[in-house]
DOMARTOR-358649 format. One line per 8 residues: number of its first residue (from 0); their letters; for each residue x, y, z of N, C-alpha, C. Coordinates in steps of 0.1 Angstrom, whole numbers, plus 2048, in hexadecimal, padded with zeros to 3 digits. Layout:
// residues N
NUM> A> X:Y:Z:X:Y:Z:X:Y:Z ~ ...;
//
This chain:
// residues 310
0> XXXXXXXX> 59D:34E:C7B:591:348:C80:593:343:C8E ~ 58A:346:C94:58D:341:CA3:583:330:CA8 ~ 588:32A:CB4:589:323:CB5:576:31C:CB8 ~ 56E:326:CBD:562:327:CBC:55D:326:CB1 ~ 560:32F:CA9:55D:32F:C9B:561:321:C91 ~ 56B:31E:C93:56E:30D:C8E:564:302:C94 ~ 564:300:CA1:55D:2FB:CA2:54F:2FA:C9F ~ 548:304:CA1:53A:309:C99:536:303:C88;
8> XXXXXXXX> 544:308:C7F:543:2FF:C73:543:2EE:C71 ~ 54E:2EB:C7B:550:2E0:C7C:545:2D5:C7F ~ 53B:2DC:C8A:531:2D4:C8C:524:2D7:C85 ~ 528:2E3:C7B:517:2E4:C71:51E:2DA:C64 ~ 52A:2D5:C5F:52D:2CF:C54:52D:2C2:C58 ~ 52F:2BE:C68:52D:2B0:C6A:51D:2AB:C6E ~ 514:2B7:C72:508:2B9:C70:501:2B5:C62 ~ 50A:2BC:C59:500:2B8:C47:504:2AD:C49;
16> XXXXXXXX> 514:2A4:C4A:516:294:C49:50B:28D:C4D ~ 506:290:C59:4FB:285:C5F:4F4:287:C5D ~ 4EA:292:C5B:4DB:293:C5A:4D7:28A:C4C ~ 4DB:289:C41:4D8:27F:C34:4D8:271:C3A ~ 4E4:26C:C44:4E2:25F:C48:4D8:25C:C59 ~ 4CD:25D:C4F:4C1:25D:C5B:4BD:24E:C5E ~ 4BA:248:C6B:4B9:23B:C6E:4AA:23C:C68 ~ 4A5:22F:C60:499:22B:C62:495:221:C69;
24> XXXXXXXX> 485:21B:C6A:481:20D:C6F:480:203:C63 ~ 484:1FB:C63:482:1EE:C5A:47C:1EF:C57 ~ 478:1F2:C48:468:1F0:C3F:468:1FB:C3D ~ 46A:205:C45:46D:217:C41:460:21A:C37 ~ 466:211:C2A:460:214:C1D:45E:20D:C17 ~ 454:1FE:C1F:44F:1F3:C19:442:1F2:C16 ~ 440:1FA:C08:432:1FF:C0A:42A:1EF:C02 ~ 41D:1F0:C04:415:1E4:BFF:418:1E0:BF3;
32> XXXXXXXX> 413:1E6:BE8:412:1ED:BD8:423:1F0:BD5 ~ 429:1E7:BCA:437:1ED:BC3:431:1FF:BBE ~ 442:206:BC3:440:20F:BBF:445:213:BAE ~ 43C:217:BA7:447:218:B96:447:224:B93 ~ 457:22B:B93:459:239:B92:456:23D:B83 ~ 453:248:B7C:453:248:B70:459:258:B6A ~ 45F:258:B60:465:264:B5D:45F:270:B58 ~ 468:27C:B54:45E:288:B4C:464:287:B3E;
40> XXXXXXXX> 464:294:B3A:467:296:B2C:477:293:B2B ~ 47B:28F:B22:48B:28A:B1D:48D:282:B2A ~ 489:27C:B2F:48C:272:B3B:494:268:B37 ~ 496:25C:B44:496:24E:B40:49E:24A:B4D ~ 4A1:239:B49:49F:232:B57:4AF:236:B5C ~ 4B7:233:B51:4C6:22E:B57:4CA:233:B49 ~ 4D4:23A:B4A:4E5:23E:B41:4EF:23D:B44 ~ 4F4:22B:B42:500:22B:B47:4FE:22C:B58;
48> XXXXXXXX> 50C:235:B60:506:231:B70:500:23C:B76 ~ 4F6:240:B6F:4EF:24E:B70:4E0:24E:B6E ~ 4D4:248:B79:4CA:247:B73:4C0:253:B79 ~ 4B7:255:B72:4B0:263:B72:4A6:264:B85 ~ 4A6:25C:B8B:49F:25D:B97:4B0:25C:B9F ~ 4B2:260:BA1:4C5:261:BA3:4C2:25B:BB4 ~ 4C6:24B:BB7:4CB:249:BC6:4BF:245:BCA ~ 4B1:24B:BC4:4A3:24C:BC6:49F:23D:BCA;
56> XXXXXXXX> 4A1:230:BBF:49B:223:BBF:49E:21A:BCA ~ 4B0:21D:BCC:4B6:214:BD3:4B0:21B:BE2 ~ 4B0:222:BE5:4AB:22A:BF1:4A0:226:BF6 ~ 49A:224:BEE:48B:21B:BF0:48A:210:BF3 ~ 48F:20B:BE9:493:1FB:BEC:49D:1F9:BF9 ~ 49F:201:BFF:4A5:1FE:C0B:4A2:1FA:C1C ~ 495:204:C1A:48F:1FA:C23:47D:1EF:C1D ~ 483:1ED:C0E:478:1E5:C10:471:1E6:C05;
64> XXXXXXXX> 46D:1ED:BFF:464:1F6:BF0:46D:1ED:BE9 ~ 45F:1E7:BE0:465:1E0:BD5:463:1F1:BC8 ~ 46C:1F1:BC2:46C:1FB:BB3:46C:1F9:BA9 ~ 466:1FD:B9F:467:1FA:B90:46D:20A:B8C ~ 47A:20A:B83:479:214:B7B:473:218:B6F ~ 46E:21D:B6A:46A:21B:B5A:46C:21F:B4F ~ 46E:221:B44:471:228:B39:462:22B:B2D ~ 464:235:B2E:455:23C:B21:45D:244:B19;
72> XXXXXXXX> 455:246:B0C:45D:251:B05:462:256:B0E ~ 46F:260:B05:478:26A:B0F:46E:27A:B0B ~ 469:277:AFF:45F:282:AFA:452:27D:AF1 ~ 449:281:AF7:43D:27D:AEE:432:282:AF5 ~ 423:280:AF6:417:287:AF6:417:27C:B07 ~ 40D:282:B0E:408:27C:B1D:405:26D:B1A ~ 3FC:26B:B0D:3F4:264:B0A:3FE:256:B02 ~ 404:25B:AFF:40E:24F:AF9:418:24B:B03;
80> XXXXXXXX> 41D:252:B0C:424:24E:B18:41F:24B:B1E ~ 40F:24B:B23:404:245:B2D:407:232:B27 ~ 400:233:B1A:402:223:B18:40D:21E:B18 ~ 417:221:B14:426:21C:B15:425:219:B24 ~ 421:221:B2E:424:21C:B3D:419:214:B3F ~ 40B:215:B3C:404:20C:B41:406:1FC:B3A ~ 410:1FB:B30:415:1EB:B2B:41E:1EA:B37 ~ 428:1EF:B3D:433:1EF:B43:42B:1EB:B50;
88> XXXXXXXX> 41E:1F2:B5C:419:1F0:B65:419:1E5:B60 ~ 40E:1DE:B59:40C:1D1:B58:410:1C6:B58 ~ 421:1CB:B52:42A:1C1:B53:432:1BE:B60 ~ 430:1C9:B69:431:1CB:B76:42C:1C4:B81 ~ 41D:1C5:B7D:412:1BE:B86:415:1AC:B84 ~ 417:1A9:B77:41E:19B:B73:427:192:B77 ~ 431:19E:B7A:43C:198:B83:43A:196:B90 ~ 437:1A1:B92:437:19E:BA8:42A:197:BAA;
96> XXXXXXXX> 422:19C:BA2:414:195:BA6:40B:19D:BB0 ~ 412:1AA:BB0:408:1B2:BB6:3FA:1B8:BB0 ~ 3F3:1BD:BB6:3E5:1BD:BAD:3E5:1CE:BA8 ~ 3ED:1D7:BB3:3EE:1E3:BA9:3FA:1E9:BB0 ~ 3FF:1FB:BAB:40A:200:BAE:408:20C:BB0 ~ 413:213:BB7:412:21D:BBF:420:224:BAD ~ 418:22D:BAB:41B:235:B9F:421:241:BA5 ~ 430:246:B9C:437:254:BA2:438:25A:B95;
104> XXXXXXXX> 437:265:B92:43C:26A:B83:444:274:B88 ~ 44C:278:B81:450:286:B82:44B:28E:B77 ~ 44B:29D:B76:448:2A3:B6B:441:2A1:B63 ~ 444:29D:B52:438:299:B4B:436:28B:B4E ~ 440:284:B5C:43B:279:B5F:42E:276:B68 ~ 42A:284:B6D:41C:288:B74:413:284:B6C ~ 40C:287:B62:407:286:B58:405:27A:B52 ~ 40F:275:B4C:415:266:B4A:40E:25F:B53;
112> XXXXXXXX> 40D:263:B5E:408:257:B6D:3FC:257:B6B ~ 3F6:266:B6B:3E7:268:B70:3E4:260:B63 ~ 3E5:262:B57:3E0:258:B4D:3DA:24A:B4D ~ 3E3:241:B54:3E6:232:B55:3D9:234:B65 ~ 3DB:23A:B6E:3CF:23A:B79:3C3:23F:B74 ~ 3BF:247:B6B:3B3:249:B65:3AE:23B:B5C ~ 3B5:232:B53:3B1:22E:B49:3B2:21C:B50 ~ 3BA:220:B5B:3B8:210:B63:3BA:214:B72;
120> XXXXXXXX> 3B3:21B:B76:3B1:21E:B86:3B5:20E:B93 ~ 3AA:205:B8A:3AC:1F8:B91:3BF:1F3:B8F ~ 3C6:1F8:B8B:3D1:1F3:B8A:3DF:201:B90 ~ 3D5:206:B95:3E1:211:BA1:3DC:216:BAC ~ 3E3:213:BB5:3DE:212:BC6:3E4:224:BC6 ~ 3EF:22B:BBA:3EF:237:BC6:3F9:244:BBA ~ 3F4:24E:BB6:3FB:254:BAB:406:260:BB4 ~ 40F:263:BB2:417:26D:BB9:41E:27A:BAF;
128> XXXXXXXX> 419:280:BAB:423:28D:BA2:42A:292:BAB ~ 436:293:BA4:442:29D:BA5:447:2A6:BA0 ~ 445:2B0:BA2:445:2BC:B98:43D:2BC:B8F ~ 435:2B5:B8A:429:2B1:B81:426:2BA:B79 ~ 422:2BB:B6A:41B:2C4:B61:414:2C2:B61 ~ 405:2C6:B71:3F8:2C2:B6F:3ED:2CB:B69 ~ 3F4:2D9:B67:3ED:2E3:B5F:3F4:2EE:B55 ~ 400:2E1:B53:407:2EA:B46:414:2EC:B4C;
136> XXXXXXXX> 41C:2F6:B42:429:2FD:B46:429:309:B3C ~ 42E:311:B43:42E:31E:B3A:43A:31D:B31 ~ 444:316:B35:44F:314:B2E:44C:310:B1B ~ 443:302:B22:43D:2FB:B10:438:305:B0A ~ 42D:311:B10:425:31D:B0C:42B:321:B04 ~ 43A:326:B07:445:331:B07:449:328:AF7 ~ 451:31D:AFA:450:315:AEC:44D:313:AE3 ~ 443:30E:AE6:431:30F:ADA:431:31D:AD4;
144> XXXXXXXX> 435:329:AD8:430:338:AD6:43A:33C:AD2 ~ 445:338:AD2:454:33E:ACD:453:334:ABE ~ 453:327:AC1:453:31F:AAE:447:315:AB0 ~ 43C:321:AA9:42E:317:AAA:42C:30E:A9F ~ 425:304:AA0:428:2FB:A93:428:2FD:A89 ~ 42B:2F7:A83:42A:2F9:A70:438:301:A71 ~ 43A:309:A75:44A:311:A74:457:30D:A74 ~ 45F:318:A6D:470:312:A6A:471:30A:A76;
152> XXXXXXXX> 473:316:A85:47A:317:A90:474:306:A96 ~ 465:305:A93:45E:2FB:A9E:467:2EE:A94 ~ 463:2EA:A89:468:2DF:A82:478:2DF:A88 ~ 47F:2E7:A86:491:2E7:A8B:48E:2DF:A9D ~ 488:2E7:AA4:484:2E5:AB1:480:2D2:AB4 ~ 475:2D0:AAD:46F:2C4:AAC:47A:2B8:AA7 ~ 484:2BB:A98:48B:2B1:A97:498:2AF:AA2 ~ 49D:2BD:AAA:4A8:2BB:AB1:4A2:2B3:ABB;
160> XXXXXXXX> 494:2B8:AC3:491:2B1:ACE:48D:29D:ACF ~ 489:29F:AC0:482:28F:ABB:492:289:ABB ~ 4A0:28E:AB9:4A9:288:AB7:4AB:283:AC5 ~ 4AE:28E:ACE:4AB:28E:ADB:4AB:281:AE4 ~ 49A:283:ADE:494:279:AE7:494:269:AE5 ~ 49A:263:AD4:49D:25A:ACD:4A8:254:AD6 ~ 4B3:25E:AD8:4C5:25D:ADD:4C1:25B:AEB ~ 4B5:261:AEF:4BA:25C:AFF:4B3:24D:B03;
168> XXXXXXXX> 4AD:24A:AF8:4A3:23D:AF9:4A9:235:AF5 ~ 4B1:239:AE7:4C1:22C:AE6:4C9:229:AF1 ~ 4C9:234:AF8:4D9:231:B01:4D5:22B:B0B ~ 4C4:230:B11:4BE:225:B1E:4BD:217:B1B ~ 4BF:214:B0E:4B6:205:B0C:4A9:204:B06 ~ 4A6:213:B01:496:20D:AFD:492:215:AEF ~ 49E:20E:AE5:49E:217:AD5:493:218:AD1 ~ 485:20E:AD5:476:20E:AC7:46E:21B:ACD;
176> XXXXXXXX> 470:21F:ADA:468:229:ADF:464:231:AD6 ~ 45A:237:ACD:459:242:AC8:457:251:ACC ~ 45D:259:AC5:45F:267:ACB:45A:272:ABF ~ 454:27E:ACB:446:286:AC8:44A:292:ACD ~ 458:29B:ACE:456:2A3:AD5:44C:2B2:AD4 ~ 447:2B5:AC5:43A:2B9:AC7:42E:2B7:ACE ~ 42C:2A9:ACA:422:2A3:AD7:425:2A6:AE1 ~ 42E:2A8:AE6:435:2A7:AF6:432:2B4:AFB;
184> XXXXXXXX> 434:2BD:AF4:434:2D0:AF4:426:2D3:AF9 ~ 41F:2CA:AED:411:2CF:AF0:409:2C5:AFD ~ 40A:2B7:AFE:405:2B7:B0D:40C:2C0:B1A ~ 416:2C6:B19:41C:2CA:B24:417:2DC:B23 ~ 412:2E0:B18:40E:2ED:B19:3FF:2EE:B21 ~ 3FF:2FA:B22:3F1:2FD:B2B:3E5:2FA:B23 ~ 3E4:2FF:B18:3D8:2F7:B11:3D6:2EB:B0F ~ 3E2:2E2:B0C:3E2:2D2:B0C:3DF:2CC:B19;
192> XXXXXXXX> 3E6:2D0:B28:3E3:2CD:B30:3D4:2CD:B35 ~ 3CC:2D8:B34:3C3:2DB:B35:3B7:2CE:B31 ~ 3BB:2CD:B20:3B2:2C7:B16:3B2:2B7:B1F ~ 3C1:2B3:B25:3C5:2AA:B27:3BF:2A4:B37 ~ 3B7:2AD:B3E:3B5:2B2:B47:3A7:2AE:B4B ~ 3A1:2B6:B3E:393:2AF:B3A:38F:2A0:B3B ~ 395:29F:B32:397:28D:B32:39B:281:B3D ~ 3A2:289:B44:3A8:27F:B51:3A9:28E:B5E;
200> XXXXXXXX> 39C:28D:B63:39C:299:B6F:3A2:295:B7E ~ 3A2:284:B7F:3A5:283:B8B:3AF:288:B91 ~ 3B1:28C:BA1:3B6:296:BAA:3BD:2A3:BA5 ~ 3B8:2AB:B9B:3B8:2B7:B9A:3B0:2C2:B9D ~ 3B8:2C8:BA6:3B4:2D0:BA6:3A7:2DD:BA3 ~ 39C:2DC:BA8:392:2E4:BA0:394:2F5:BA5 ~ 3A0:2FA:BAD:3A1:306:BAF:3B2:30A:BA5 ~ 3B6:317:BA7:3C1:317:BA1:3CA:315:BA6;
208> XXXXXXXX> 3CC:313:BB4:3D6:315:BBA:3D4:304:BCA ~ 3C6:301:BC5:3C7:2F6:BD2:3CA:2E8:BD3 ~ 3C0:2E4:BD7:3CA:2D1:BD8:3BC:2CC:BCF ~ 3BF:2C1:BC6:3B4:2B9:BC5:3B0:2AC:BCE ~ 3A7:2A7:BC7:39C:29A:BCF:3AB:291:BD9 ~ 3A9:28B:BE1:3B5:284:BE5:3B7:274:BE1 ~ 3A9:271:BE2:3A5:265:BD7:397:25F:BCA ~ 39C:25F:BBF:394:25A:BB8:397:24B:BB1;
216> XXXXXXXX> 389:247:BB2:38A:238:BB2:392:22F:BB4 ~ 396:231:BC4:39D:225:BC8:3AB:22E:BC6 ~ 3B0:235:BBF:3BD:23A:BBF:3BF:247:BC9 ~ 3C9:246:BCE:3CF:251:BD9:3D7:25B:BD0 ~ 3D9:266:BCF:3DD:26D:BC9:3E5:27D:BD0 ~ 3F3:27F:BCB:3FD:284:BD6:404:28C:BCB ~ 40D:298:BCF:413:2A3:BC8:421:2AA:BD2 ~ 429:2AD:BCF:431:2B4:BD6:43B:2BA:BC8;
224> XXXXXXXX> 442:2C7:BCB:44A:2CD:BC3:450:2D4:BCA ~ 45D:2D9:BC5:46C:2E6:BC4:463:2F5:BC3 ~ 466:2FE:BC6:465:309:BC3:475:315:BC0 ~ 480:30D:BBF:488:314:BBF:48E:30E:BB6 ~ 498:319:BAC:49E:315:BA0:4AE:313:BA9 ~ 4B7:31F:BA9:4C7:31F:BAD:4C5:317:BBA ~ 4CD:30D:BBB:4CC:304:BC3:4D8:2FB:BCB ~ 4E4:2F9:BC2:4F2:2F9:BC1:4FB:2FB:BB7;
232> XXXXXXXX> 501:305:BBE:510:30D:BB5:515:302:BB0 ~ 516:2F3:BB2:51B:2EB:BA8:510:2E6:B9D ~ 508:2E7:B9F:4FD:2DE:B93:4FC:2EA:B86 ~ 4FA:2E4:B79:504:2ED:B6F:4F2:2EF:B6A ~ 4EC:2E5:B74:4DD:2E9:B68:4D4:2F4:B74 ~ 4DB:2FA:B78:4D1:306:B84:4D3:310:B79 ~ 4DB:318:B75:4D8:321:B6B:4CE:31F:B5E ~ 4CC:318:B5A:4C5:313:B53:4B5:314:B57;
240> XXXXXXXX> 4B3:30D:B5F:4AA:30E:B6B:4A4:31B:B71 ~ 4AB:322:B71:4AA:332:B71:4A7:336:B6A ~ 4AB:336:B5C:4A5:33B:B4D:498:338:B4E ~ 49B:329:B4E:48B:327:B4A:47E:332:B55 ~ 484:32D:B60:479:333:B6B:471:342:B66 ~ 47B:34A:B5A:477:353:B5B:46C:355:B54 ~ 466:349:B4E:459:347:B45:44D:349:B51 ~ 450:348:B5B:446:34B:B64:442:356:B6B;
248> XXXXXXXX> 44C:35F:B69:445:36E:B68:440:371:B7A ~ 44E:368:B83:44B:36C:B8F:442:361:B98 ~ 439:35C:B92:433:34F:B97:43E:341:B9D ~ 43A:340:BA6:444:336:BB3:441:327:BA8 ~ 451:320:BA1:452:316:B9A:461:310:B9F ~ 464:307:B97:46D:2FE:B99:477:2FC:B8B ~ 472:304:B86:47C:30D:B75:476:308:B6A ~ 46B:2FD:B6B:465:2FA:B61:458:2F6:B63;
256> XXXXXXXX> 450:2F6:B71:445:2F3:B73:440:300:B7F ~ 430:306:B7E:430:311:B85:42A:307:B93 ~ 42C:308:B9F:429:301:BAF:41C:2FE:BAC ~ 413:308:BA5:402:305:BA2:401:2FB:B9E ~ 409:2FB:B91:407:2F4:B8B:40B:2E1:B89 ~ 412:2E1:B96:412:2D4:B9C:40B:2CD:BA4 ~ 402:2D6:BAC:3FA:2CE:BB0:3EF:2C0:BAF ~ 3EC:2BB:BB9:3E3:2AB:BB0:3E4:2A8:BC1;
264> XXXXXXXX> 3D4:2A4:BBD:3D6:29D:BCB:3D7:2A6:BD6 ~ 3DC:2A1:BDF:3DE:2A0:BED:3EB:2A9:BEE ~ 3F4:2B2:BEB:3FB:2BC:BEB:409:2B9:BF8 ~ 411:2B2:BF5:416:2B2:C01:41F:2BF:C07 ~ 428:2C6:BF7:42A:2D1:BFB:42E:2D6:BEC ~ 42F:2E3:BE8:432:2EA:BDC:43D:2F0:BE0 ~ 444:2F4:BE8:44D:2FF:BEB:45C:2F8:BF0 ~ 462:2EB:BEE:46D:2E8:BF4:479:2EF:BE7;
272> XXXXXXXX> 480:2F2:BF2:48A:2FC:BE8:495:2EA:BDE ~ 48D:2ED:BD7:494:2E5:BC9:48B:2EA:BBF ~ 499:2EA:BB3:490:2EB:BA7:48F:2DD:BA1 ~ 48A:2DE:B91:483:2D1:B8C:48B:2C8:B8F ~ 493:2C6:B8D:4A3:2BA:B86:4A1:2B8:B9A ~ 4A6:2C0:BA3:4AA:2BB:BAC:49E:2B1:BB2 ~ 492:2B8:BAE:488:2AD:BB5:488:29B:BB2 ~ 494:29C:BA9:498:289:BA4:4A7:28A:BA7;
280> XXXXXXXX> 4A7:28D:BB2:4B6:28E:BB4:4C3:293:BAD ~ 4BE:299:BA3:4CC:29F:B98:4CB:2AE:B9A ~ 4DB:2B0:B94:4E4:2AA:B8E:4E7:29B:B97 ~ 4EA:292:B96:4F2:28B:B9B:4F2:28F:BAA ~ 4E6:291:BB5:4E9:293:BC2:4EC:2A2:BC1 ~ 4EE:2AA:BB8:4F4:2BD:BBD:4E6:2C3:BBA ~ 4E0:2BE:BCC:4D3:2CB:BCB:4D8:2D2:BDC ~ 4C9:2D6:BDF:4D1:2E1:BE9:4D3:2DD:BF9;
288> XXXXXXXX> 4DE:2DD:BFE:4E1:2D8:C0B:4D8:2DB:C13 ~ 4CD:2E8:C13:4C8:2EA:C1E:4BB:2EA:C1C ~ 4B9:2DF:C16:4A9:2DC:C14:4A9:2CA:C18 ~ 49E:2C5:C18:49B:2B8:C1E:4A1:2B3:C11 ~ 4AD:2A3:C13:4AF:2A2:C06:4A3:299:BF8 ~ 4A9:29A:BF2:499:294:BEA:497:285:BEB ~ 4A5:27E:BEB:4A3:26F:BF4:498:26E:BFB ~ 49B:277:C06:494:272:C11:486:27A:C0D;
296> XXXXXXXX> 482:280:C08:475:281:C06:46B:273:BFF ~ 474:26E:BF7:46E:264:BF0:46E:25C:BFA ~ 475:25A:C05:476:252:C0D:465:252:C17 ~ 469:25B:C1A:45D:261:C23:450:25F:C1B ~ 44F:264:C11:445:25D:C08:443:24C:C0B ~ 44D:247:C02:44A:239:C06:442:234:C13 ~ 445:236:C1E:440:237:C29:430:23E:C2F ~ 42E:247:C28:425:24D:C23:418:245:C1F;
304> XXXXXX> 41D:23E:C15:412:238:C0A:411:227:C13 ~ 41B:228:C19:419:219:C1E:411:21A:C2A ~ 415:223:C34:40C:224:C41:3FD:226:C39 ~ 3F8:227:C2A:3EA:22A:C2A:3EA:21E:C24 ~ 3EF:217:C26:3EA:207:C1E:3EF:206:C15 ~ 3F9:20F:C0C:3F8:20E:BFE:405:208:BFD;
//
C-alpha cells in the first residue's frame, strides 16, 4: 500500500471518528413539552445496562429535553398498551407539571402513541412514529395465515410468545403487565390496523403511499423510517431482518414494516438505510456507518419539535 493510499484511509477513519461528535448550541434539544419515548412489540425500558432506545434518552437530555422512558406490555393489543401509557403520561404530567408531551413510539409503539393522542388530544402537544405499524405489517399477515387461531401451531405460537412477553416484563421491573400476544398479531396485521384506523384516523394518511393531516386537534404529528435490512456485518439480528423482509415481496421496508406503511403525519423521511432494530439504536449501536447515525436524528428531531413551540 502506498503512501497516498494510507493516508486517504487514514483520514476517511479519522473522518467517521468526528462526524458522530458534532458540536451543538445549548438547548440543542430543549424542547417545551417532556419528550416520553415509548416502545414496540416485546420492548421495554432497560435490561440490566441495555435499554431498548440504546444512548437515545441520555442524548437528549444533553442539551436540555427533559425524557420519560416507558414500559407497556411487551405484547398485547394497541388498545391495552394505549391505556397502560396514557396512566404513565399522566403520571408524567404530575411530576414536572407540564400540561402535555411530546409522544415518540416506535413500531407498535406508533400505534400505542396515536391511541393516548386520539382519546386525550388535550394532553399531547406532538405524536412521532418510528417505523410505526400505521397500516399493518405483512409480517403479522404471514403469522396470522401460517397458525390462524384456534390451531395447534397458533396456540404453541401464542403460549411461547405470552411467555415472552411475561420474562421481559419481569426482568424490566414491571411483572403485573399483562400479555396478549394474539392480541398483539392482530392489531399489527393489516386488517386490525385498518379496523384500528377507523377509530383513531388522525394523521393518516388518506392515499397509499402519502403523508397525512400534519395537525389534528392541537397535536403535531411526524413519521420517519429505515428502508434497509443488512446493515452491519456485526449485528447478529440483520439476517433475520432479511428473512423477514421477504414477507414483502420486493416493497421498500425496514424487515418488518413496509416504508408505506409508516407513514403519519408530516413524513420526514421513509428511506434512511436502517432496518427496524437500528432505528432505536440496536444492536447495542451496530447499525450502519454510512448513514446519519440514529442519535442524532432523534437529536435533530428534538430540535425540530422545539423550534415549533413544542
Amino acid at each position: 500500500m502506498n503512501n497516498t493510499m494510507m493516508k486517504k484511509m487514514l483520514a476517511f477513519f479519522l473522518a467517521l471518528s468526528v462526524l458522530p461528535q458534532q458540536t451543538w448550541a445549548a438547548g440543542y434539544t430543549e424542547t417545551k413539552f417532556p419528550i416520553v419515548l415509548v416502545h414496540g412489540l416485546f420492548g421495554f425500558d432497560q435490561i440490566g445496562p441495555v435499554d431498548y432506545w440504546y444512548g437515545i434518552p441520555g442524548a437528549l437530555r444533553a442539551d436540555g429535553a427533559k425524557v420519560y422512558v416507558t414500559q407497556v406490555a411487551a405484547a398485547n393489543s394497541t388498545e391495552v398498551r394505549g391505556e397502560q401509557l396514557l396512566t404513565q403520561v399522566k403520571q408524567i404530567l404530575a411530576v414536572t407539571g407540564a400540561s402535555k408531551v411530546n409522544l415518540i413510539g416506535h413500531s407498535h409503539g406508533g400505534p400505542t402513541i396515536r391511541y393516548v393522542a386520539s382519546v386525550r388530544p388535550d394532553l399531547v402537544a406532538s405524536v412521532t412514529s418510528v417505523g410505526g405499524v400505521n397500516r399493518g405489517s405483512k409480517v403479522a399477515d404471514v403469522l396470522l395465515g401460517v397458525a390462524p387461531d384456534g390451531s395447534l401451531p397458533n396456540a404453541v405460537l401464542v403460549s411461547v410468545a405470552n411467555g415472552l412477553g411475561t420474562l421481559i416484563s419481569f426482568i424490566s421491573g414491571k411483572p403485573g403487565l399483562p400479555q396478549d400476544a394474539l392480541a398483539a398479531a392482530k392489531s399489527l396485521s393489516t386488517a386490525g390496523s385498518l379496523q384500528f384506523n377507523s377509530r383513531h384516523p388522525a394523521g393518516v394518511p388518506t392515499s397509499a403511499c402519502g403523508e397525512g393531516a400534519y395537525a389534528v386537534n392541537g397535536v403535531a404529528y411526524y413519521s420517519w423510517s429505515g428502508a434497509k435490512t443488512l446493515t452491519n456485518l456485526l449485528d447478529v439480528s440483520d439476517p433475520a431482518l432479511a428473512l423477514t423482509s421477504l414477507a414483502f415481496a420486493g416493497a421498500k421496508n425496514d424487515g418488518l414494516v413496509a416504508s408505506c406503511s409508516t407513514h403519519l403525519g408530516k413524513v420526514i423521511r421513509d428511506d434512511y438505510a436502517m432496518n427496524h432494530l437500528d432505528e432505536v439504536n440496536q444492536a447495542i449501536g451496530l447499525v450502519n456507518i454510512f448513514e446519519t447515525n440514529p442519535v442524532t436524528i432523534y437529536r435533530q428531531h428534538a430540535n425540530r419539535l422545539k423550534n415549533s413551540g413544542l
